[in-house]
C-alpha positions as CSV (number, residue, x, y, z in Angstrom):
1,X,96.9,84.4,127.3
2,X,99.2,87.3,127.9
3,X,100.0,86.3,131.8
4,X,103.0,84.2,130.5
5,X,105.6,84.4,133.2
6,X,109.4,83.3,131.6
7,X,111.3,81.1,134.3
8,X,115.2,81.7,134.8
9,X,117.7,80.8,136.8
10,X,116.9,76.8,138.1
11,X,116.5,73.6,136.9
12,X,113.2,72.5,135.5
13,X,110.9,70.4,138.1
14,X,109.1,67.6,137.4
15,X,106.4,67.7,135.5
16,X,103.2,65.4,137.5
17,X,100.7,64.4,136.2
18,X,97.5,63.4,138.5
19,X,98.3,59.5,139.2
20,X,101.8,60.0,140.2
21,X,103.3,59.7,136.9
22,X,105.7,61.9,134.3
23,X,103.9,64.0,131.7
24,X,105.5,66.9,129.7
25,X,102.7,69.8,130.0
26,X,100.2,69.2,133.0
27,X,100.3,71.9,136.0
28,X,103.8,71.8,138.0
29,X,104.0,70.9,141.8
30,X,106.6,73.7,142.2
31,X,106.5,73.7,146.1
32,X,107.7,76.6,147.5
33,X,109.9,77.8,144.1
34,X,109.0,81.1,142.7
35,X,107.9,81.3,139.1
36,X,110.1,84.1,138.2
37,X,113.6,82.2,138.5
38,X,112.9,78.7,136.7
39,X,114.9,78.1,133.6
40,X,114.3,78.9,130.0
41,X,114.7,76.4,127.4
42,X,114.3,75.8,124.1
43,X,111.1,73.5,123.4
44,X,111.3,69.5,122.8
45,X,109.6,67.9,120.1
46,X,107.6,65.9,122.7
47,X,106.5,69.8,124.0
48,X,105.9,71.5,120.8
49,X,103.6,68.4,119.9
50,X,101.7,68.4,123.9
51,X,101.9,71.9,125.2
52,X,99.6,74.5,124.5
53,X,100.5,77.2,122.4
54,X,100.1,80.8,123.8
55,X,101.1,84.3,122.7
56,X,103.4,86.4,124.7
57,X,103.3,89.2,126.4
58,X,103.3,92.5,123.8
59,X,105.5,95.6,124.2
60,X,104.2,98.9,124.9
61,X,106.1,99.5,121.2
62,X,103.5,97.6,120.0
63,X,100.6,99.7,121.0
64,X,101.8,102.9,120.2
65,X,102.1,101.9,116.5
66,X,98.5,100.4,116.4
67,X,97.4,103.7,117.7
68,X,99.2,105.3,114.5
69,X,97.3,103.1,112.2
70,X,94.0,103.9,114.2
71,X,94.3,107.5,113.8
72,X,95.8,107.5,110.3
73,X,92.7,104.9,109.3
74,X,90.7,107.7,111.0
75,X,92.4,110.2,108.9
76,X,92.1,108.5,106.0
77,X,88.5,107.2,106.0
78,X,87.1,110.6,107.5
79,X,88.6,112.7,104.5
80,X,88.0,110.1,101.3
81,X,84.1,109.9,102.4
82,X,83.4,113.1,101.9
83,X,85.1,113.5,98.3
84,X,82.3,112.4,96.4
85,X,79.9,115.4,97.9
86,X,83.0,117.6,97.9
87,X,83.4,117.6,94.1
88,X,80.4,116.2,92.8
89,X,78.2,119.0,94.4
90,X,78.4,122.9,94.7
91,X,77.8,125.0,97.5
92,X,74.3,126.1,96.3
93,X,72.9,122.9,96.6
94,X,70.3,123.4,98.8
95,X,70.3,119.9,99.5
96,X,73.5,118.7,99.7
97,X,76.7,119.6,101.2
98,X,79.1,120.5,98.1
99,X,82.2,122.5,97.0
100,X,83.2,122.1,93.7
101,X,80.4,120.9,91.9
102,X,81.7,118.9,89.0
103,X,79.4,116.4,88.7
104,X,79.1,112.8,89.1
105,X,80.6,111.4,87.1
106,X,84.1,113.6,87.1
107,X,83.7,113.1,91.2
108,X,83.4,109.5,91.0
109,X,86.4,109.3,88.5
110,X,88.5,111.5,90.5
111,X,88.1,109.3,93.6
112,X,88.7,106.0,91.9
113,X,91.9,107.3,90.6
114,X,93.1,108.4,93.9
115,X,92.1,105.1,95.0
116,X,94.4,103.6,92.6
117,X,97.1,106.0,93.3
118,X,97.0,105.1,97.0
119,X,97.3,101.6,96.3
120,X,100.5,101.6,94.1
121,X,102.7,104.4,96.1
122,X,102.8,101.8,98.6
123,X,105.0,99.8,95.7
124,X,107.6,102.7,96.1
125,X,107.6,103.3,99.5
126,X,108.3,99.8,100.3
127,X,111.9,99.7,97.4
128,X,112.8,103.0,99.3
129,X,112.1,101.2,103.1
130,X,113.6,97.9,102.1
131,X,116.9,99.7,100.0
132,X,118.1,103.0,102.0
133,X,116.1,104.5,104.8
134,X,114.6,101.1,107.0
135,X,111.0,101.1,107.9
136,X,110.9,104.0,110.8
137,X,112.2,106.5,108.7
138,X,110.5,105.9,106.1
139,X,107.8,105.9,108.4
140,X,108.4,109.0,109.9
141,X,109.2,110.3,106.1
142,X,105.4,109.0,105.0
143,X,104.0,110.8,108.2
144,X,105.7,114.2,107.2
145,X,104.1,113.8,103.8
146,X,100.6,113.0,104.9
147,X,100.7,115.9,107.1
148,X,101.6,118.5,104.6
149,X,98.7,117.0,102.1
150,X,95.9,117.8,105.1
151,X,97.2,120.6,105.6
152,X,96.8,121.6,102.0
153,X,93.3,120.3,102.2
154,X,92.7,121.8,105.2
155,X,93.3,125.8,103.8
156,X,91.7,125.4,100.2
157,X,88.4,124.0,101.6
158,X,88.1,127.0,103.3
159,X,84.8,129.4,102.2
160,X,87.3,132.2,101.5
161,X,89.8,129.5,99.8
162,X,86.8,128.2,97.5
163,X,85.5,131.5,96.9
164,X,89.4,132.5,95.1
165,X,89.1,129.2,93.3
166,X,91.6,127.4,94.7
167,X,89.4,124.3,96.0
168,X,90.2,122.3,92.6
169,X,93.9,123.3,92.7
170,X,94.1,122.2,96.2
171,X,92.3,119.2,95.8
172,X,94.3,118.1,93.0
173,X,97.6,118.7,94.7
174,X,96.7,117.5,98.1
175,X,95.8,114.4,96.5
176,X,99.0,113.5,94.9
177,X,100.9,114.3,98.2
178,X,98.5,112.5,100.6
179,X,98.7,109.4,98.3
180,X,102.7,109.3,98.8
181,X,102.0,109.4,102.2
182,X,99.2,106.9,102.5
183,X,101.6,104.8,100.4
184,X,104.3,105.1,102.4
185,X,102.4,104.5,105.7
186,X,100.6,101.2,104.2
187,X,104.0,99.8,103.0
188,X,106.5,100.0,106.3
189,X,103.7,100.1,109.7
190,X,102.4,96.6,108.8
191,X,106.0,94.8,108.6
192,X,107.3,97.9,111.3
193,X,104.4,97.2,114.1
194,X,105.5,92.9,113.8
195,X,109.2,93.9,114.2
196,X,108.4,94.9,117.7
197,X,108.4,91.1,118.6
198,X,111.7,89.9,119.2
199,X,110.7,86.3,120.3
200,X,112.5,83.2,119.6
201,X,110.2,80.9,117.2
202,X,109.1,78.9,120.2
203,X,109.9,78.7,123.9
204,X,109.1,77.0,126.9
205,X,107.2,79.2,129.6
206,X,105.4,78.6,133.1
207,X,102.0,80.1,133.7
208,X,101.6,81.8,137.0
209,X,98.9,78.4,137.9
210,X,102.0,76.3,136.7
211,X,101.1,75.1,133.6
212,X,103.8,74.2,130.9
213,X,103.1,76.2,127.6
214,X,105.2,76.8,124.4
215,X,105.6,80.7,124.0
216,X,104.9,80.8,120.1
217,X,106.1,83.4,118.2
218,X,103.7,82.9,115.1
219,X,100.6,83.3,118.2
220,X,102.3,86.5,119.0
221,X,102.3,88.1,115.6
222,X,99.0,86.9,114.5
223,X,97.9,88.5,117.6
224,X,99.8,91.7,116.8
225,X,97.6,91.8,113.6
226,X,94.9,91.4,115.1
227,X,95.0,94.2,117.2
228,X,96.1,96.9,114.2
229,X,93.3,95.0,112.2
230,X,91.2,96.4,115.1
231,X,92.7,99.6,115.2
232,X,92.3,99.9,111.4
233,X,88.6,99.6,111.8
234,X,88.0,101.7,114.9
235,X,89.8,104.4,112.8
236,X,87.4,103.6,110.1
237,X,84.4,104.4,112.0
238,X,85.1,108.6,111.5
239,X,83.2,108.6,108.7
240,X,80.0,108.5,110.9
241,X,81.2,111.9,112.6
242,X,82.9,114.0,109.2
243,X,80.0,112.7,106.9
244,X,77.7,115.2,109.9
245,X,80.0,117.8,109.9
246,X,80.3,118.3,106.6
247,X,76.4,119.2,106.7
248,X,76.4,121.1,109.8
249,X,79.7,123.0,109.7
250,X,81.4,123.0,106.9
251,X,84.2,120.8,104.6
252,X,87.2,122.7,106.0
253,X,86.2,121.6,109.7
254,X,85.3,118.1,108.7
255,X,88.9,118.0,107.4
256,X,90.2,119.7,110.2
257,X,89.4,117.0,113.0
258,X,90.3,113.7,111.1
259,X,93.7,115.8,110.6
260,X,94.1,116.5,114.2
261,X,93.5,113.2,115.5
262,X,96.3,112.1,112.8
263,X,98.7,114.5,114.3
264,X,97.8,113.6,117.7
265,X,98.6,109.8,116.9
266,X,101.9,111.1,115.0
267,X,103.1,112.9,117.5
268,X,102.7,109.9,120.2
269,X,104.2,107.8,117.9
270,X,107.5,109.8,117.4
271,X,107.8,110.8,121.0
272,X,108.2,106.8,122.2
273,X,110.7,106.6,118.8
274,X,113.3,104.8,122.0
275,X,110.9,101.8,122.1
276,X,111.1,100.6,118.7
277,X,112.4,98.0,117.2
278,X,114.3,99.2,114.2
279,X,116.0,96.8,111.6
280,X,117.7,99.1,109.0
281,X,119.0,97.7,105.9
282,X,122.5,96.5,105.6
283,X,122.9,96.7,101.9
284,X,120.0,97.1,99.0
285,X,119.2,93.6,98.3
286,X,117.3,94.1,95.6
287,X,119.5,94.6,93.2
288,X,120.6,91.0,94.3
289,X,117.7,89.9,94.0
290,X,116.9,91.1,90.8
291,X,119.6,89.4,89.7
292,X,118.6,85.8,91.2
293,X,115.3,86.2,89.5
294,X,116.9,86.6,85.9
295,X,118.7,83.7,86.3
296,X,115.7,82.1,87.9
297,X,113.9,83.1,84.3
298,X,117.0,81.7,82.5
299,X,116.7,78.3,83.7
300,X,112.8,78.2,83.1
301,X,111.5,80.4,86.0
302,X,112.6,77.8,88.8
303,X,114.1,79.1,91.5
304,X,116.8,76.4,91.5
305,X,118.2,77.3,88.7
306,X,119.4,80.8,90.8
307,X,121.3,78.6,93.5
308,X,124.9,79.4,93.6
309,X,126.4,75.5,92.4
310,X,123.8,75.3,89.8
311,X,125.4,79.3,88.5
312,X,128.6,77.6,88.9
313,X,128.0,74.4,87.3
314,X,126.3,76.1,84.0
315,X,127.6,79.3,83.5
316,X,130.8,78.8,85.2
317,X,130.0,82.3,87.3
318,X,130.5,82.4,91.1
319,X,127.5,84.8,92.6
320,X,127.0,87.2,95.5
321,X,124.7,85.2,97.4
322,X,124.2,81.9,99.0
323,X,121.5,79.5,99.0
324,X,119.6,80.8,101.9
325,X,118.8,83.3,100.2
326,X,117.5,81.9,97.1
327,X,115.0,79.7,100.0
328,X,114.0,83.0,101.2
329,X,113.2,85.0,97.9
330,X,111.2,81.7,96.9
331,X,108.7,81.9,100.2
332,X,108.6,85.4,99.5
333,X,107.5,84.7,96.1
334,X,104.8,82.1,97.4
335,X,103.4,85.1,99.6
336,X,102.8,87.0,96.1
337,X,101.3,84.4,94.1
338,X,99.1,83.9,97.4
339,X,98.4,87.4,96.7
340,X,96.6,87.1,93.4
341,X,94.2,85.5,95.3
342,X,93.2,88.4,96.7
343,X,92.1,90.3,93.6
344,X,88.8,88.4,93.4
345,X,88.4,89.0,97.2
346,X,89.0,93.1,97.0
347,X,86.4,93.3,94.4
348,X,83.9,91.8,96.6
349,X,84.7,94.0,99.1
350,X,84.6,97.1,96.6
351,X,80.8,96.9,96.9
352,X,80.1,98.0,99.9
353,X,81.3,101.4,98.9
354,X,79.5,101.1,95.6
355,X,76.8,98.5,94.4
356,X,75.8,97.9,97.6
357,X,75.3,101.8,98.4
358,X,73.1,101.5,95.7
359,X,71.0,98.6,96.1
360,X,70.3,99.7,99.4
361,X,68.7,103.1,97.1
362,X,66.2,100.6,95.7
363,X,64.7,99.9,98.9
364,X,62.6,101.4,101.5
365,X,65.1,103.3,104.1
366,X,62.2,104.4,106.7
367,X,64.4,107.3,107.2
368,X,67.9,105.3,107.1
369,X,70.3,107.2,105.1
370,X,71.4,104.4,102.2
371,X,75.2,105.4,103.1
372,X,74.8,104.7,106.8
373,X,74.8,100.7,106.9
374,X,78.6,100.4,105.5
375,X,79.6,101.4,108.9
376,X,78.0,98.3,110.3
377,X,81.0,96.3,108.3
378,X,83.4,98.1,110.8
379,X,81.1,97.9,113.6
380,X,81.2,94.4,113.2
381,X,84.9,94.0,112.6
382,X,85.6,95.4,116.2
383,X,83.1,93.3,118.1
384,X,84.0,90.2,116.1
385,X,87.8,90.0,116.3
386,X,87.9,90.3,119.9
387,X,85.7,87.0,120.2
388,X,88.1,85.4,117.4
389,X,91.2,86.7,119.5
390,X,89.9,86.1,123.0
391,X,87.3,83.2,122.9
392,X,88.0,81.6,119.8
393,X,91.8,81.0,119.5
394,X,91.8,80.1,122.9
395,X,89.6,77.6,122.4
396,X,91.5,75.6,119.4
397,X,94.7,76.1,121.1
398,X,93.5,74.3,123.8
399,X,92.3,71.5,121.9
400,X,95.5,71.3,120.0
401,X,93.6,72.4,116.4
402,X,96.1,74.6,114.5
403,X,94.5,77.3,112.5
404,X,97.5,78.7,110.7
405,X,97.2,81.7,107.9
406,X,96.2,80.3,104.8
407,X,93.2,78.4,106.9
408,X,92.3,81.2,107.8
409,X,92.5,83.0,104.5
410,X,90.3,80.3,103.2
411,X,87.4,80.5,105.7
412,X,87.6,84.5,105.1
413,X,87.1,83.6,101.3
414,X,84.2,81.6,101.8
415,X,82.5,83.6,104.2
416,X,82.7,86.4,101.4
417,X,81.3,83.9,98.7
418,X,78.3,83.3,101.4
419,X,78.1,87.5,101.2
420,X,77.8,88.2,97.9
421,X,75.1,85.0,97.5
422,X,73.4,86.8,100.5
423,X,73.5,90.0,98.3
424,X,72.4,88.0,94.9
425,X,69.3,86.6,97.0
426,X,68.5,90.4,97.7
427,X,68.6,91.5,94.4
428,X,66.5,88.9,93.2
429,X,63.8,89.9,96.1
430,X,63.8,93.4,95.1
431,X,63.4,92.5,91.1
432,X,60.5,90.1,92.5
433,X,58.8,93.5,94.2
434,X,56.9,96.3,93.3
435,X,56.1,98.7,91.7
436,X,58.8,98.6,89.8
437,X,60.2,95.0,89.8
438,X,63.6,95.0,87.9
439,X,63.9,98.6,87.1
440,X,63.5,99.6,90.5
441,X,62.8,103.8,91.0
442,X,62.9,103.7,87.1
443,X,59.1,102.9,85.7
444,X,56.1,104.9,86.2
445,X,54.4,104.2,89.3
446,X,57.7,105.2,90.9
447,X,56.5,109.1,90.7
448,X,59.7,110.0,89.4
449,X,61.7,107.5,91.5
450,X,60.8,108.5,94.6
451,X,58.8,105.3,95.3
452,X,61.3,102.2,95.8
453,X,60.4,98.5,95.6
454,X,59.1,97.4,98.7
455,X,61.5,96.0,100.5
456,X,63.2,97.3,103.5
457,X,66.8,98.2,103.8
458,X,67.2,96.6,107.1
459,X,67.6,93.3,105.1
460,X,71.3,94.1,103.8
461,X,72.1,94.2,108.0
462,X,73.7,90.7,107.6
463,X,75.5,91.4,104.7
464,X,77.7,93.4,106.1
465,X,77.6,91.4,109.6
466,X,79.1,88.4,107.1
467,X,81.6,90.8,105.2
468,X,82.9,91.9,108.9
469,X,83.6,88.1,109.5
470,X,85.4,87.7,106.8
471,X,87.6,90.2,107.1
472,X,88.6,89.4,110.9
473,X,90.0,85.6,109.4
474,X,91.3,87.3,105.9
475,X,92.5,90.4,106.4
476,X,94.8,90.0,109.5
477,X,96.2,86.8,108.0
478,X,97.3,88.4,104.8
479,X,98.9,90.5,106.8
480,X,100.8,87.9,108.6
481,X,101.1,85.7,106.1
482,X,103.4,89.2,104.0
483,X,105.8,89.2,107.2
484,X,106.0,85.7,108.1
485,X,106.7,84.5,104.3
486,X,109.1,87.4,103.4
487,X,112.8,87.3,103.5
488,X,114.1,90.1,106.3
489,X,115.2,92.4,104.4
490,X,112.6,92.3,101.8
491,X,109.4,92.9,104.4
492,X,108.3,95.6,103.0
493,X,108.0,94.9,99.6
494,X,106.3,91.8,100.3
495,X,103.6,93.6,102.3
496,X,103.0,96.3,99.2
497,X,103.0,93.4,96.8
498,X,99.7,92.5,99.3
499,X,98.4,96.2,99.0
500,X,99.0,95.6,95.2
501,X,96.5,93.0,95.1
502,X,93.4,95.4,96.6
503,X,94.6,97.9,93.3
504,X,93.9,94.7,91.0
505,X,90.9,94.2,92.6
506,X,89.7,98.2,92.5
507,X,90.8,98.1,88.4
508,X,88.5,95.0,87.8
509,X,86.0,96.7,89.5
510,X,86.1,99.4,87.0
511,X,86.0,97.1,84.2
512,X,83.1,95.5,85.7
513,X,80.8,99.3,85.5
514,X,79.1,98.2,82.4
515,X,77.4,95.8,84.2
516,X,76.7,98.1,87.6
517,X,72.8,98.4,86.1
518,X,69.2,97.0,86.3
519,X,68.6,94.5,85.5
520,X,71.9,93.0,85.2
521,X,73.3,93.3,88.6
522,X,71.5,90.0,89.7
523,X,73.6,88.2,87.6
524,X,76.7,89.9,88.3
525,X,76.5,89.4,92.1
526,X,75.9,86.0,91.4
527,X,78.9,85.4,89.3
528,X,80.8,87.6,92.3
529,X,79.5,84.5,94.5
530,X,80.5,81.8,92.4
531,X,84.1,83.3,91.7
532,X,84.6,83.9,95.0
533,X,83.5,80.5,95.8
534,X,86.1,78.8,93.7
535,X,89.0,81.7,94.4
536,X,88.7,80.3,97.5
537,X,88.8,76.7,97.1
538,X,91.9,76.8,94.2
539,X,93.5,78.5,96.8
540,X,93.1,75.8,99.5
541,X,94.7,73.2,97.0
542,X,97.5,75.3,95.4
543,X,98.8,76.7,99.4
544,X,97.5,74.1,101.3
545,X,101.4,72.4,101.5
546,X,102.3,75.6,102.6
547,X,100.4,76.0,106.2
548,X,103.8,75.2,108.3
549,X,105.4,77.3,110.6
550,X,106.9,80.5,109.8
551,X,110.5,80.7,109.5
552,X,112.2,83.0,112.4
553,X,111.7,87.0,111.2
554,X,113.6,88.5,113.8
């Protein structure tokens, strides 16, 4: 509920309840006193326990950020579609759009490298963020980047660019500086966008019908990742748009719009840059850090063997920090073994760019391109988290059911397991039809594989309807689960350590390409289910304990 009105200035009324008596949280008999000038205060335990949770109201600051991550997720996802055609193919296919035409295989390598290489820059980014230049700089510093690398892309995919052969050259070097920009955009605007709420932990608030809630700052931030988690996927969507005008125009204007609509977000961004929220680093803390964590190692990789008496007491060395900051490095540290977690998860989600792409090959399309239903995972994604946000939330705030981030994380993992069983049962429907059974498009009665088994494609619709749902609990709460668990001036790391996690999962995935073939893949997406299953419920028991409230980030 974002119509929170904070009272200042007079003495809080008694609260009635609707026999006459006391009660802490019903609506307020406020007479004739305006809402705006009743006091603040700090929450009770009686009113953290009674009154209804709700988010506050969010800063313009915080919407001009998630429109940066919607137009750099537009940038992003409109460019790296159209790679595989872009080298795989050459321009004299006459049924494909191409430029370079190396191939497949060389294509398909090329793009899972800069996959990688987009996933670890992040790594870097965050040391230089956290260390020297704070998160809007090296925000602004990431944007800069990511704008040269288009506009590499942009000039060698021209027709006269390709015809002096400089479309490889250009690829290859727009690559490596778009990934240092992707990196350092993925590492500081998660951790940057939650800095713009400046809320105490909790607080008491009035609503304008007189109700007593508790402002919650954890409500406000998961809400705040929400709405980029949003963003993210509306951005995602450009695919649908580049992947036509690739066909009908050409590669260097399907470049050219994602690349405007990122400058257009970059520019909006930089022009509010006197709203933000900026916490610059005092100091590098990571060499301190560093430090606590050999001595952690020392004294058999417990963290309490890096508090400042136990140094004393042993080595008979006085340190540089105190022991609130060994309690913060160890909840950061909990956030990245969370993280591993993750791994499993990211390689289920690898195939709906890949397997999935496939299987869908293997099936009747009735004139639906096989690389169209991926975009019904975003689709789904922005009508879904609204409901969670808006309908859901609501709903178990009301009836005083916390749903805090590992929860959450949990029901995303499950969800995912239900996915790829949903996927398994597919495959094993399409090795149970003809003509082909389990060699689908590869036996004779295929005439050269342009008869698939019968089934229609239609049938993956839900997959990607459940992979959506997943993501809105998972996704948004790894997010906030980064920020929330990391020490202040270590935010940033902590967030690439989760971006780290999605690389793990994308290098699995590549050892897993020996079994990417009929008819193996039956049982492959059936172990993806089963390990998914049990990722998920390991991860229930090990981080269970730690579902309490956030410590204060601001």
């Amino acid at each position: 509920m974002d119509a929170v009105e904070k009272l200042e200035g007079m003495e809080k009324p008694q609260d009635k309840d609707i026999n006459g008596g006391t009660a802490s949280c019903k609506t307020l008999e406020l007479g004739n006193a305006p809402l705006d000038t009743a006091r603040k205060a700090q929450p009770s335990v009686e009113e953290l326990r009674e009154c209804r949770h709700v988010k506050n109201k969010l800063p313009w600051s915080v919407y001009f950020v998630a429109l940066l991550g919607l137009a750099e997720r537009f940038a992003y996802y409109g460019i790296i579609v159209m790679f595989q055609n872009y080298i795989q193919n050459s321009r004299e296919d006459p049924l494909r759009p191409g430029a370079l035409g190396l191939g497949q295989s060389i294509a398909g390598l090329i793009n899972n490298l800069f996959t990688l290489y987009s996933l670890i820059t992040p790594l870097f980014a965050a040391v230089v963020a956290d260390s020297w230049l704070g998160r809007f700089r090296c925000l602004c510093l990431a944007l800069c980047i990511y704008i040269i690398g288009l506009i590499i892309l942009v000039t060698t995919s021209l027709p006269v660019s390709l015809s002096h052969g400089a479309g490889l050259p250009g690829l290859i070097v727009a690559m490596l500086i778009l990934g240092l920009g992707v990196g350092g955009v993925k590492a500081t605007i998660g951790p940057f966008i939650a800095d713009q709420c400046t809320d105490e932990l909790h607080d008491i608030a009035y609503t304008k019908s007189g109700e007593k809630v508790v402002i919650d700052r954890e409500a406000t931030v998961e809400y705040i990742f929400n709405i980029y988690y949003w963003c993210v996927n509306v951005g995602a969507l450009a695919g649908i748009a580049t992947t036509y005008m690739e066909k009908e125009i050409g590669f260097w204007a399907a470049f050219l719009m994602p690349s405007g609509v990122f400058a257009f977000g970059a520019v909006v961004f930089l022009l509010n840059k006197n709203r933000y929220v900026d916490h610059r680093p005092e100091h590098n803390v990571l060499p301190t850090a560093f430090k606590a964590f050999c001595f952690s190692i020392r004294g058999g990789g417990r963290m309490e063997a890096a508090q400042p008496q136990k140094i004393l007491e042993k080595y008979g060395k006085s340190v540089a920090w105190d022991a609130s900051f060994v309690e913060e490095l160890k909840s950061g540290l909990v956030a990245c073994r969370a993280f591993t977690f993750f791994i499993v998860y990211w390689l289920c989600q690898t195939q709906m760019s890949t397997n999935l792409i496939s299987q869908a090959a293997q099936m009747e399309s009735h004139g639906v391109p096989n690389d169209l239903l991926p975009t019904i995972n975003c689709v789904a994604v922005v009508i879904l988290l609204p409901i969670l946000q808006h309908v859901v939330n609501p709903f178990l705030r009301r009836r005083k059911l916390p749903f805090p981030p590992v929860n959450r994380m949990v029901v995303g993992f499950i969800i995912e397991a239900a996915a790829m069983a949903y996927v398994a049962g597919i495959q094993k429907l399409i090795y149970s039809r003809g003509p082909c059974y389990s060699r689908p498009r590869h036996c004779p009665a295929s005439d050269n594989g342009r008869i698939p088994n019968n089934v229609h494609i239609l049938i993956q619709i839900p997959v990607y309807i459940l992979e959506g749902l997943g993501e809105i609990f998972s996704n948004p709460a790894g997010y906030e689960y980064a920020y929330t668990k990391a020490p202040v001036s270590m935010k940033s790391v902590v967030q690439a350590a989760f971006q780290l996690s999605s690389a793990g999962g994308s290098a699995l995935a590549l050892a897993l390409v020996p079994t990417y073939k009929d008819p193996k893949l039956l049982v492959m997406y059936s172990s993806l289910a089963g390990c998914m299953f049990l990722d998920g419920c390991v991860f229930y028991m090990i981080f269970r304990k730690y579902n309490g409230s956030p410590r204060k980030s601001t």
